[in-house]
py3Dmol code that shows the C-alpha trace and the ligand (Angstrom):
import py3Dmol

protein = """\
ATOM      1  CA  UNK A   1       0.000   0.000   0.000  1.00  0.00           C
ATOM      2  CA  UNK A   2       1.372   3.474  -0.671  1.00  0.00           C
ATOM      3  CA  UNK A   3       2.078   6.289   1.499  1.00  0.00           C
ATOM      4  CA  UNK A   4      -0.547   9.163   1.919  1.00  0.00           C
ATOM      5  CA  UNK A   5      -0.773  11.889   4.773  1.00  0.00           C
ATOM      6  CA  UNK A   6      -4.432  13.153   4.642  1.00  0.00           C
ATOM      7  CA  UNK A   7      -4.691  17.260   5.597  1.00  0.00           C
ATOM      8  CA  UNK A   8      -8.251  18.347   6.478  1.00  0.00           C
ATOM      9  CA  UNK A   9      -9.360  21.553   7.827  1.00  0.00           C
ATOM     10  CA  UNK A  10     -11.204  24.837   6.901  1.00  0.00           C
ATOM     11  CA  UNK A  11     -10.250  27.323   4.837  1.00  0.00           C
ATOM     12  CA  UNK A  12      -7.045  29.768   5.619  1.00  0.00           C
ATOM     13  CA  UNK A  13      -5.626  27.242   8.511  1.00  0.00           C
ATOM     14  CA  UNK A  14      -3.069  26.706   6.167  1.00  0.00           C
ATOM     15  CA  UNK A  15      -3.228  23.482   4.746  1.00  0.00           C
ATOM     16  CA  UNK A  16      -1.956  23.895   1.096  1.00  0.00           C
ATOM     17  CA  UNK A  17       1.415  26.386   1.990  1.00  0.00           C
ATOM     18  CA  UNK A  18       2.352  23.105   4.814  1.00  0.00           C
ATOM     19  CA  UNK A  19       1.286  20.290   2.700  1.00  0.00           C
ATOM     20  CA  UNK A  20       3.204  21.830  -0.063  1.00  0.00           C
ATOM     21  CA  UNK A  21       6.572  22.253   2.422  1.00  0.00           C
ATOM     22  CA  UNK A  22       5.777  18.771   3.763  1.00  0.00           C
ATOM     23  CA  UNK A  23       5.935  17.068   0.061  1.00  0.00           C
ATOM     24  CA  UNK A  24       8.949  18.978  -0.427  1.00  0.00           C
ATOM     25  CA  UNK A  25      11.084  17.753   2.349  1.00  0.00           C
ATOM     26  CA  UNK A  26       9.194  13.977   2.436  1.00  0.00           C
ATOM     27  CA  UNK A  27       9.394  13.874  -1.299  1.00  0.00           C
ATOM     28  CA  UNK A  28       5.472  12.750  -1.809  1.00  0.00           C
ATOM     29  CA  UNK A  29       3.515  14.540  -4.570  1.00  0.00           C
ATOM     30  CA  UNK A  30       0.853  17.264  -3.247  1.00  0.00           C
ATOM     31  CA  UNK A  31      -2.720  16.813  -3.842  1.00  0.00           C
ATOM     32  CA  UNK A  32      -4.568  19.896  -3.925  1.00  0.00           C
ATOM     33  CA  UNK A  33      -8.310  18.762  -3.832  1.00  0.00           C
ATOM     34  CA  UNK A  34      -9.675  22.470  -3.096  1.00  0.00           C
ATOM     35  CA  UNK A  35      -8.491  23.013  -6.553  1.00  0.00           C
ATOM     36  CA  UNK A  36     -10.310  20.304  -8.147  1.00  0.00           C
ATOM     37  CA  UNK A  37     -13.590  21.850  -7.037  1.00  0.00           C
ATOM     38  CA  UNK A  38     -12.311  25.277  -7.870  1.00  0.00           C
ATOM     39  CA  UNK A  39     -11.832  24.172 -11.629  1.00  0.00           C
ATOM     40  CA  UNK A  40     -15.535  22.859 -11.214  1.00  0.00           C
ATOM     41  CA  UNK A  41     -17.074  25.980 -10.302  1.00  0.00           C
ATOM     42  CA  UNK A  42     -14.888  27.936 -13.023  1.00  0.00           C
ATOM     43  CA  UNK A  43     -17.028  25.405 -15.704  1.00  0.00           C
ATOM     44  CA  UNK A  44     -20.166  26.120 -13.814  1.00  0.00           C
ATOM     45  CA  UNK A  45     -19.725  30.023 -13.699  1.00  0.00           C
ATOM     46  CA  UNK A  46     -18.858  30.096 -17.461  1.00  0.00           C
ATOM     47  CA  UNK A  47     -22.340  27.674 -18.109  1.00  0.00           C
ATOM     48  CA  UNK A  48     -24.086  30.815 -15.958  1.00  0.00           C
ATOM     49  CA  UNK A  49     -25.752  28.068 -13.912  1.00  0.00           C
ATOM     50  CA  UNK A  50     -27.029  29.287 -10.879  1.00  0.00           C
ATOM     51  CA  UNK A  51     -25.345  27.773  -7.033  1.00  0.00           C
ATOM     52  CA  UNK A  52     -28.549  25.877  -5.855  1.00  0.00           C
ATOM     53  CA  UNK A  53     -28.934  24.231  -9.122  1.00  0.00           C
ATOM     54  CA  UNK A  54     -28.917  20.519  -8.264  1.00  0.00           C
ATOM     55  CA  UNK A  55     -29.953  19.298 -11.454  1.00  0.00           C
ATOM     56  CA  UNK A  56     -27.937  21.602 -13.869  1.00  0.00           C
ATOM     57  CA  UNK A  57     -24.938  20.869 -11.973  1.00  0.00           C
ATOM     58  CA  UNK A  58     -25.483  17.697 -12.048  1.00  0.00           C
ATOM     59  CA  UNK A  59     -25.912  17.744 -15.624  1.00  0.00           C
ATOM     60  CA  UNK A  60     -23.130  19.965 -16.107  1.00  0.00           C
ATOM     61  CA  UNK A  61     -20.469  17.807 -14.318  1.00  0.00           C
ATOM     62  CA  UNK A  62     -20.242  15.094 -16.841  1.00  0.00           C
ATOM     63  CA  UNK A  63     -19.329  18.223 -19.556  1.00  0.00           C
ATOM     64  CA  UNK A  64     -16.420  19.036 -16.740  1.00  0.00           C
ATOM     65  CA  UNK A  65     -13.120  17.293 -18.478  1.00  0.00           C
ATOM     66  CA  UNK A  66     -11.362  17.683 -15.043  1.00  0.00           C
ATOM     67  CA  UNK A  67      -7.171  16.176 -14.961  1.00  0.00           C
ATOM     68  CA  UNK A  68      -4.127  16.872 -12.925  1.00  0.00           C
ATOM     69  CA  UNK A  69      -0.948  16.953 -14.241  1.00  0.00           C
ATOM     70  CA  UNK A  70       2.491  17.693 -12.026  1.00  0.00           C
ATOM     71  CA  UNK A  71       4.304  20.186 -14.173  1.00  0.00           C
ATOM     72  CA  UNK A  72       8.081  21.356 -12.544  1.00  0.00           C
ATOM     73  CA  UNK A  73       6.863  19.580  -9.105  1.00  0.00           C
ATOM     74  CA  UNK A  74       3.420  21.901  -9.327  1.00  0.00           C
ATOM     75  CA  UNK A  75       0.245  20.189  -9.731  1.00  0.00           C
ATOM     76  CA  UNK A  76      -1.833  21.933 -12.807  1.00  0.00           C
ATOM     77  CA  UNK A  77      -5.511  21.862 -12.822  1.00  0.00           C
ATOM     78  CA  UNK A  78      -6.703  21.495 -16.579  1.00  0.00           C
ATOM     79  CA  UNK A  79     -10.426  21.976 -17.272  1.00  0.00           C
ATOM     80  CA  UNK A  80     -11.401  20.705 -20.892  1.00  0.00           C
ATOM     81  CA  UNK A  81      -7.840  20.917 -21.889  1.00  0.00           C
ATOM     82  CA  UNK A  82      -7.095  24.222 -20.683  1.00  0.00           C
ATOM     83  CA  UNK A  83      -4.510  25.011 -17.735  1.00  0.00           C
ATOM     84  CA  UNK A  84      -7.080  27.121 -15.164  1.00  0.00           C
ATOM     85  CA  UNK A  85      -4.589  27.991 -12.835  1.00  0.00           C
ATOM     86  CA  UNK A  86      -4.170  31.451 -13.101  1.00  0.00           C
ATOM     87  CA  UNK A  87      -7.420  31.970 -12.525  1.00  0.00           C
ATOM     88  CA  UNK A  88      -8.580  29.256  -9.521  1.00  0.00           C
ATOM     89  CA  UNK A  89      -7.780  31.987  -6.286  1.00  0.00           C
ATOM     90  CA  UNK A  90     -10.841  34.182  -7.027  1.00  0.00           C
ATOM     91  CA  UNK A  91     -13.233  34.795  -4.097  1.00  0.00           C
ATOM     92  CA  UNK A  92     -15.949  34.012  -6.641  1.00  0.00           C
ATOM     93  CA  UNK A  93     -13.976  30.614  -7.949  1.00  0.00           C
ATOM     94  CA  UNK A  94     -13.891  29.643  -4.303  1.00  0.00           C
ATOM     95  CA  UNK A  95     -17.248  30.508  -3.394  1.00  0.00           C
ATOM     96  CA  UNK A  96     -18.621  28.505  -6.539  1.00  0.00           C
ATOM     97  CA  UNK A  97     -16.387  25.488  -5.288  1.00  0.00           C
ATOM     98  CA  UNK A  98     -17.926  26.108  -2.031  1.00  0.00           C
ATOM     99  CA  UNK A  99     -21.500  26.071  -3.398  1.00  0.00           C
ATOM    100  CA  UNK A 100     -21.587  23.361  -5.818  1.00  0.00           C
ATOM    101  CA  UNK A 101     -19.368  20.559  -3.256  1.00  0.00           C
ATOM    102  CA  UNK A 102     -22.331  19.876  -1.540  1.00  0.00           C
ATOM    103  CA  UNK A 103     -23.747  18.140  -4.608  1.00  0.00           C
ATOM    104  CA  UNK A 104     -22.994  14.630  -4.299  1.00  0.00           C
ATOM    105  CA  UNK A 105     -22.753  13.756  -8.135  1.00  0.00           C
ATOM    106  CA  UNK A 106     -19.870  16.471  -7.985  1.00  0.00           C
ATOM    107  CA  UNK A 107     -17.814  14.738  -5.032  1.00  0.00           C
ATOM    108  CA  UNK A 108     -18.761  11.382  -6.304  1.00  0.00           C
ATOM    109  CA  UNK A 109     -16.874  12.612  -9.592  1.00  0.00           C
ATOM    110  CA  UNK A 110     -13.787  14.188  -8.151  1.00  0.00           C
ATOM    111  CA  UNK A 111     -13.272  11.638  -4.733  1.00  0.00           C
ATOM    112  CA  UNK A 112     -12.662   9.245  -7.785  1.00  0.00           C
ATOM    113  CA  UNK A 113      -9.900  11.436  -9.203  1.00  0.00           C
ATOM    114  CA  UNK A 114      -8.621  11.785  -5.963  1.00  0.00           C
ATOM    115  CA  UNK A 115      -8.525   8.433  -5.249  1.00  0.00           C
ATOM    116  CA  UNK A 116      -6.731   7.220  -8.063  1.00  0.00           C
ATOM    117  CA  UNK A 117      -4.273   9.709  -8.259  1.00  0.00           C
ATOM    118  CA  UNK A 118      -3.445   8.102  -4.367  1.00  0.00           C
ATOM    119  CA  UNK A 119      -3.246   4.962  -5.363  1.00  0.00           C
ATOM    120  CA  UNK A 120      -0.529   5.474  -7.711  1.00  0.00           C
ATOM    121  CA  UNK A 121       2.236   7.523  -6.195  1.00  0.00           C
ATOM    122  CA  UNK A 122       2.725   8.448  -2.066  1.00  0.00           C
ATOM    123  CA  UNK A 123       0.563  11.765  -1.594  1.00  0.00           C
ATOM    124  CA  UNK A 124       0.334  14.406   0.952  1.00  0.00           C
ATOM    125  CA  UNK A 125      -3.445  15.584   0.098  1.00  0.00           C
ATOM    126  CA  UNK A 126      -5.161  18.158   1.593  1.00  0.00           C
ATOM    127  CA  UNK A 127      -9.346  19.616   1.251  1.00  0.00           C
ATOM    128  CA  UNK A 128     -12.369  18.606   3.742  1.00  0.00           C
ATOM    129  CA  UNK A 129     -13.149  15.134   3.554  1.00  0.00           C
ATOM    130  CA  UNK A 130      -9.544  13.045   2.663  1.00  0.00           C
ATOM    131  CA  UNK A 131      -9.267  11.559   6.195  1.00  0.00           C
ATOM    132  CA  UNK A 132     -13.222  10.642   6.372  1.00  0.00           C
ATOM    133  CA  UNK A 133     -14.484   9.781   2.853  1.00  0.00           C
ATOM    134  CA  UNK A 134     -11.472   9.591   0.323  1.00  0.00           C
ATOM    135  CA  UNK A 135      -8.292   7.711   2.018  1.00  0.00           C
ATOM    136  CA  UNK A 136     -10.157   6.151   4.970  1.00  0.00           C
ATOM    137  CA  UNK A 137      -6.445   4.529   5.697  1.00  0.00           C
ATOM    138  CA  UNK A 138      -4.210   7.187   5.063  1.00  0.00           C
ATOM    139  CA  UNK A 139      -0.876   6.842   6.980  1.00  0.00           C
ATOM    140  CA  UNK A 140      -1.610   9.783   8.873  1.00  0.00           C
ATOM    141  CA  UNK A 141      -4.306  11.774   9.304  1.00  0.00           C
ATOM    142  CA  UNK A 142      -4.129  15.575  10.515  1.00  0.00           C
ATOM    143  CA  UNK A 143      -6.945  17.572  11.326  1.00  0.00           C
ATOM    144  CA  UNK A 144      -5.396  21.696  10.812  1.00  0.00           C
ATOM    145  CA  UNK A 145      -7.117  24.568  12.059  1.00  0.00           C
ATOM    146  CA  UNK A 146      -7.020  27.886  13.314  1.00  0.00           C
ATOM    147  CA  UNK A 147      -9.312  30.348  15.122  1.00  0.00           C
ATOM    148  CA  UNK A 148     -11.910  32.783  12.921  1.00  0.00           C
ATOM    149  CA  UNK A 149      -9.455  35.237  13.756  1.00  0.00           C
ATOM    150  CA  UNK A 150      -6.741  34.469  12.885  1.00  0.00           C
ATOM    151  CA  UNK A 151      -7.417  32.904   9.477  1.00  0.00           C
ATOM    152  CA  UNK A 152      -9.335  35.931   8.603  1.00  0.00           C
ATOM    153  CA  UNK A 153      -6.194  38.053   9.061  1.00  0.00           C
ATOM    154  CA  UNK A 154      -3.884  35.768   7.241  1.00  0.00           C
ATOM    155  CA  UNK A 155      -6.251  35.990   4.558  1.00  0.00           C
ATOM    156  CA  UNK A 156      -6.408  39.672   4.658  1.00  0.00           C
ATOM    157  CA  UNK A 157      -2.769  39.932   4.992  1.00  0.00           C
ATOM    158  CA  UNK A 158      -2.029  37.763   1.346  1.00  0.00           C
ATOM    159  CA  UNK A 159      -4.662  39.923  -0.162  1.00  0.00           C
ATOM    160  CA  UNK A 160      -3.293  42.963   1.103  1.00  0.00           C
ATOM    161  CA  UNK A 161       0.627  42.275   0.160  1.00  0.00           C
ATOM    162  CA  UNK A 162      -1.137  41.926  -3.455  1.00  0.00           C
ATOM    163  CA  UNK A 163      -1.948  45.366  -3.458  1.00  0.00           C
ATOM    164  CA  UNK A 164      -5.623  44.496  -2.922  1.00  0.00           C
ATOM    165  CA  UNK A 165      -8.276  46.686  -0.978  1.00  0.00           C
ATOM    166  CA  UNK A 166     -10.323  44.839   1.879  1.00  0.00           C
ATOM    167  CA  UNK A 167     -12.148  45.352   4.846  1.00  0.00           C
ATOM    168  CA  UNK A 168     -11.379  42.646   8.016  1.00  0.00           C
ATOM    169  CA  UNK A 169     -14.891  42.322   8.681  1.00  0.00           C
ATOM    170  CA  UNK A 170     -15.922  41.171   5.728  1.00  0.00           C
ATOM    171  CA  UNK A 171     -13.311  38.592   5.239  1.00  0.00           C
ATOM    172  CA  UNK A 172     -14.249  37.303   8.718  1.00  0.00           C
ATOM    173  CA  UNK A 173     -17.973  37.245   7.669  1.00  0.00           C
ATOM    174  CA  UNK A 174     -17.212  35.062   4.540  1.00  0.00           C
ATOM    175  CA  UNK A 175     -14.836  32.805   6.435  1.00  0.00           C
ATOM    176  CA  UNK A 176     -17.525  31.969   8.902  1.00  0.00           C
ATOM    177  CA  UNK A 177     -19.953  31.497   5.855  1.00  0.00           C
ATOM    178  CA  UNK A 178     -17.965  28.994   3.968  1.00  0.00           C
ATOM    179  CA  UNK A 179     -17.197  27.119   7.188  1.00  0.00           C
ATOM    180  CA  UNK A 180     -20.459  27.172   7.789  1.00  0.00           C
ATOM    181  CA  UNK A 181     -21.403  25.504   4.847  1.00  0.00           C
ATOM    182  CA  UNK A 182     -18.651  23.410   4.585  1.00  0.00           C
ATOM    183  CA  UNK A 183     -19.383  21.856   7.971  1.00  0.00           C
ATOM    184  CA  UNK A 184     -23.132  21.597   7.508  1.00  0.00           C
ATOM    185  CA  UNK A 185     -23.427  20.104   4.189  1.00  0.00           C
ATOM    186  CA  UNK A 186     -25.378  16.518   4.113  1.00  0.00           C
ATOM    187  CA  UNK A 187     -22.563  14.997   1.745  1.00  0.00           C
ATOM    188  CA  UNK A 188     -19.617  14.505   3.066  1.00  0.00           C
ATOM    189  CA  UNK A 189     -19.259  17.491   5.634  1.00  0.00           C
ATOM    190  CA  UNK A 190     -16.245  18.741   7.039  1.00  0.00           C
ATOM    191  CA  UNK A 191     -15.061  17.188  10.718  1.00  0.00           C
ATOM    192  CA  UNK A 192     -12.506  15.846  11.732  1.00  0.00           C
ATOM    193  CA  UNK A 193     -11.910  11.998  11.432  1.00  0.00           C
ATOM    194  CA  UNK A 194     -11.941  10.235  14.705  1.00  0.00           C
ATOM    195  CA  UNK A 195      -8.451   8.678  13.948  1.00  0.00           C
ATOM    196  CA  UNK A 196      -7.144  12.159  12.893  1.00  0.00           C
ATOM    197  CA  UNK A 197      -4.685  14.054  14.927  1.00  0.00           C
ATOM    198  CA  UNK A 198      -5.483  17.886  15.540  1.00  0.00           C
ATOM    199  CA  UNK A 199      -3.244  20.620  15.464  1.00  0.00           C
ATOM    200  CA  UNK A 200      -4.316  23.972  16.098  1.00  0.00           C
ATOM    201  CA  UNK A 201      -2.161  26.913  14.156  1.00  0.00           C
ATOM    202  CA  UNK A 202      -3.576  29.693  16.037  1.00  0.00           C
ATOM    203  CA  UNK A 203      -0.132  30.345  17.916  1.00  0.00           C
ATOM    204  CA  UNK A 204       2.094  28.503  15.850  1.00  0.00           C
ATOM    205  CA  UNK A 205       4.378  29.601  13.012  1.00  0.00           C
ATOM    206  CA  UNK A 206       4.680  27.391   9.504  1.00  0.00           C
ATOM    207  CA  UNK A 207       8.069  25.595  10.408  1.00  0.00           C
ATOM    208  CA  UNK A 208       6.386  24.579  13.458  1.00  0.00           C
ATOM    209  CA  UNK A 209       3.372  22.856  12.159  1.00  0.00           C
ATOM    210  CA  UNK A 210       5.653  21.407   9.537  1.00  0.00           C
ATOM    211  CA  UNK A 211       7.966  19.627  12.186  1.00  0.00           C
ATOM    212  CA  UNK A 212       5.303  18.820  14.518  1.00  0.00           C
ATOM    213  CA  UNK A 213       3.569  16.835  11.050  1.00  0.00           C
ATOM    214  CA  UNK A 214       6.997  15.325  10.121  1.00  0.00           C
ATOM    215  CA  UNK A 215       7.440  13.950  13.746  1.00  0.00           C
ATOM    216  CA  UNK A 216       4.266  12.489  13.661  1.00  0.00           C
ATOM    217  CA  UNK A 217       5.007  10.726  10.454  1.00  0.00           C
ATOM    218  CA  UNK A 218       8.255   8.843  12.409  1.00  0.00           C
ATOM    219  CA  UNK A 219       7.734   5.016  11.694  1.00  0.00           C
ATOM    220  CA  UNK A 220       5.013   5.701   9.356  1.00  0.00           C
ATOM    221  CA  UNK A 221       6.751   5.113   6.345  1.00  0.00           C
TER     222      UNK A 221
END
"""
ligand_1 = """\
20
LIG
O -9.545 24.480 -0.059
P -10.244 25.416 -1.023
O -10.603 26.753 -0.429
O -9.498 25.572 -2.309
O -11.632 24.660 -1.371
C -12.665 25.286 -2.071
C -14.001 24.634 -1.700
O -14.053 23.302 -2.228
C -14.261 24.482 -0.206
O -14.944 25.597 0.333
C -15.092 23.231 -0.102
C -14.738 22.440 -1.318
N -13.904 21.273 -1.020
C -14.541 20.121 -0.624
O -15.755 20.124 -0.459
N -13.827 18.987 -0.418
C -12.495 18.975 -0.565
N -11.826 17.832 -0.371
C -11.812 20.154 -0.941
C -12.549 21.309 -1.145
"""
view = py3Dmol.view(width=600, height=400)
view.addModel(protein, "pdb")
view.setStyle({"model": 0}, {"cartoon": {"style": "trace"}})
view.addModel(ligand_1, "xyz")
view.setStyle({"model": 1}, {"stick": {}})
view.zoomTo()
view.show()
């Protein structure tokens, strides 16, 4: 059986920039499965279907050419042949990603992606529902989160140092909104897997959570 670490947690606790760090210095490939659903709501946006459409999306999903390639050690989304990665990190992308993942014929399509692309290599994935629904017995299983707070002003901060305008409050609001939803949904929901380990970033910097991962990795592999 191969080697997987499974990452869950809501958005902004910092899951991608560690799992990214972590594949680095443990060699595995990084799974971004946020991204997957990102590239789904970029098809649904540009078919103007509406959020709460169950059956369009459903519909819709089978038109959704979704593969992952690792280009230079980076994984590349392509949607229908074209690389969408320049354009996955909008609040609208995200929020479309956010919308249309409680549709089950959309995670039943992409937890199969997800799950073949661990089966052949050792991955370090990360989204909302690896440890519970899509590697049931990953290696290890880490449950990474951080207060309201704090991911709110991380968030701000990135958006900020891009020369972007934003108000705190708002981020905070839309944080709580998408964890909200995220946690609530009927399929697959967000928690945290009973066999997963939780680490709290609040108070820690990124080398820290990345060591305190690695050491709990020792005799794992
Ligand atoms: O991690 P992210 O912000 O890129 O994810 C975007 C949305 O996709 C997130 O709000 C919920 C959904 N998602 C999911 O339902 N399951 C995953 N494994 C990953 C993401």
């Amino acid at each position: 059986m191969s080697f997987s670490i499974a990452i869950d947690g809501p958005a902004g606790a910092g899951k991608s920039t560690i799992a990214k760090r972590i594949a680095k210095k443990m060699n595995l490939i990084y799974v971004d499965t946020g991204a997957m659903y990102r590239a789904m709501g970029i098809h649904l946006i540009r078919c103007g279907i509406g959020p709460q459409d169950e059956a369009a999306i459903s519909r819709e999903c089978a038109n959704a050419d979704i593969t992952i390639k690792y280009e230079n050690g980076e994984q590349v989304v392509y949607l229908n042949g074209e690389n969408v990665n320049p354009i996955l990190r909008t609040e609208e992308v995200g929020s479309m990603a956010s919308a249309c993942s409680v549709f089950k014929d959309v995670r039943a399509k992409l937890v199969q992606l997800q799950q073949k692309l661990a089966s052949e290599v050792d991955v370090i994935m990360d989204g909302r529902d690896i440890g519970t629904v899509v590697l049931p017995n990953a290696s290890l299983k880490v449950y990474l989160t951080a207060s309201v707070d704090v991911r709110a002003k991380r968030r701000y901060d990135e958006l900020i140092a891009k020369g972007e305008e934003w108000d705190l409050d708002k981020i905070k609001a839309e944080i709580a909104e998408r964890d909200h939803r995220d946690m609530t949904r009927e399929n697959s929901p967000l928690r945290q897997a009973e066999d997963a380990i939780l680490v709290d970033s609040s108070d820690m910097t990124i080398d820290e959570v990345v060591d305190a991962i690695i050491k709990l990795c020792e005799g794992k592999r």
